[in-house]
C-alpha positions in Angstrom: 0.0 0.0 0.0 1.3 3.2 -0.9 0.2 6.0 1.0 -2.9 4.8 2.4 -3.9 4.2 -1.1 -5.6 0.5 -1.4 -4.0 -1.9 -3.6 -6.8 -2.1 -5.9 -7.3 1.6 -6.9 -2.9 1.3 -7.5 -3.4 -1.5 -10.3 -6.3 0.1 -11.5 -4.6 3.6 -12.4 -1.7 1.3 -13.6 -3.9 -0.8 -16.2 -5.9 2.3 -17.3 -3.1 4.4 -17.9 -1.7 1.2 -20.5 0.5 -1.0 -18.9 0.0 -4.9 -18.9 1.3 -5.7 -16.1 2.0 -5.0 -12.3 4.7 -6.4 -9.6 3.3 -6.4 -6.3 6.7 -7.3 -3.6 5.6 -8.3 -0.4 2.1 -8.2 -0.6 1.5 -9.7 2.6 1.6 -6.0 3.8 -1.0 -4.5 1.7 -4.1 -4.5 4.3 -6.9 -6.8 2.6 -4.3 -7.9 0.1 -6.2 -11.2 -0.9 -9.9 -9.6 -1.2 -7.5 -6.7 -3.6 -5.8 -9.5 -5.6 -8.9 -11.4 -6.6 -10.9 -8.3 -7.4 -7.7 -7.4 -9.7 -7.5 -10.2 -11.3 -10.8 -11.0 -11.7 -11.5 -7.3 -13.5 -8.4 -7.2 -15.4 -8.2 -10.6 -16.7 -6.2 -10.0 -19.7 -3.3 -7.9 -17.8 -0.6 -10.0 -15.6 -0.1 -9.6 -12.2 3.5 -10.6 -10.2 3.2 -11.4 -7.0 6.0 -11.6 -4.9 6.0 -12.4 -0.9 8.7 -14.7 1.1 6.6 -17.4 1.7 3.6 -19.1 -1.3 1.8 -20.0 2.2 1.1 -16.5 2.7 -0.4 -16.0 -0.8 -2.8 -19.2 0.4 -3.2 -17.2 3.6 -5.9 -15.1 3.0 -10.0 -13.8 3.1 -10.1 -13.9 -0.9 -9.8 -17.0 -2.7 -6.1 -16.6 -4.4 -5.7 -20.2 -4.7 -6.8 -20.8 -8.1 -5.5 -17.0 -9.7 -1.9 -17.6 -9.6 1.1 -19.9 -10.5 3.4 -20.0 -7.9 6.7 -19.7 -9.1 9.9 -21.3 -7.2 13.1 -19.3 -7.9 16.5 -21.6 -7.3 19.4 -19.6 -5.0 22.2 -18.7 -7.5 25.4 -21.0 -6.9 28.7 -18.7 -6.5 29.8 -19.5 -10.3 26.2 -17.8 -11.6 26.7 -15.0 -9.0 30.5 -14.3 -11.0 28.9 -14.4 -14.0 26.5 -11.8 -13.5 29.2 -9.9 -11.2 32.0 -10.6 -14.1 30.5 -11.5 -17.4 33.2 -14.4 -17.1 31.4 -18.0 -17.8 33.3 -20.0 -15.8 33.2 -23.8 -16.3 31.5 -26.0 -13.9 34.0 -28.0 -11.7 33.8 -31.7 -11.1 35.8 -33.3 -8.7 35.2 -36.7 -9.6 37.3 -35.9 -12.8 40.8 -36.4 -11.8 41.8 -32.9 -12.5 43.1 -30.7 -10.0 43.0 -27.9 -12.1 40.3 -25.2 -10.5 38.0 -23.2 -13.0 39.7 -20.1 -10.7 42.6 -19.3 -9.0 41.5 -18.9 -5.0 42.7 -15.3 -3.9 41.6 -11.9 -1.7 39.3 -10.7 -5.1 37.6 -14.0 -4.9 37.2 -14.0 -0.9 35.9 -10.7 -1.1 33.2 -11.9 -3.9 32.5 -14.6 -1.8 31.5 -12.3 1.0 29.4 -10.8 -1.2 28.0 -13.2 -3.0 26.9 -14.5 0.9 25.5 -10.9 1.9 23.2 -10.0 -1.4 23.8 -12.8 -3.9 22.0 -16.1 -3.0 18.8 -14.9 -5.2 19.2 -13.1 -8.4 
């Protein structure tokens, strides 16, 4: 909710002024979020709707039936090599150490430590 505005009357503007589609983050904190999804979806049934929250239970959680309105999506955590390759543009290859080689994809060091911190901190989703 922005502003004491209701989540309804926000999509609403947003699909009359043209756009097709809407990201809601956290919903969970919109007040009658559920009863403002359905009546969204149900009068705007040709525009997409992206619903975002930290848990799908919540999403099941409420006085409007969401149930059926929405595909819940499941996004993996990024492994450290994806997180370099959107920090570096650098595609490095995958490591198996069942192989025989000893020969690491990278060279360990303070750049990659440091990237690892970070990659812990903010990088787990993408």
């Amino acid at each position: 909710m922005l502003a004491g505005i209701p989540l309804y009357d926000i999509a609403k503007s947003i699909f009359l002024a043209g756009y097709e589609g809407v990201i809601i983050d956290e919903v969970h904190f919109a007040r009658n979020w559920s009863l403002h999804l359905k009546a969204i979806y149900d009068d705007f049934p040709e525009s997409r709707l992206w619903i975002s929250d930290s848990s799908a239970l919540v999403l099941r959680k409420g006085y409007g039936d969401t149930s059926r309105r929405y595909v819940p999506i499941r996004i993996p955590l990024l492994s450290f090599r994806e997180f370099l390759n959107l920090e570096t543009e650098v595609d490095y290859p995958v490591f198996d150490p069942f192989s025989g080689s000893t020969e690491l994809p990278l060279s360990p060091g303070p750049a990659v430590l440091e990237a690892f911190r970070k990659y812990r901190k903010t990088g787990t989703r993408p």
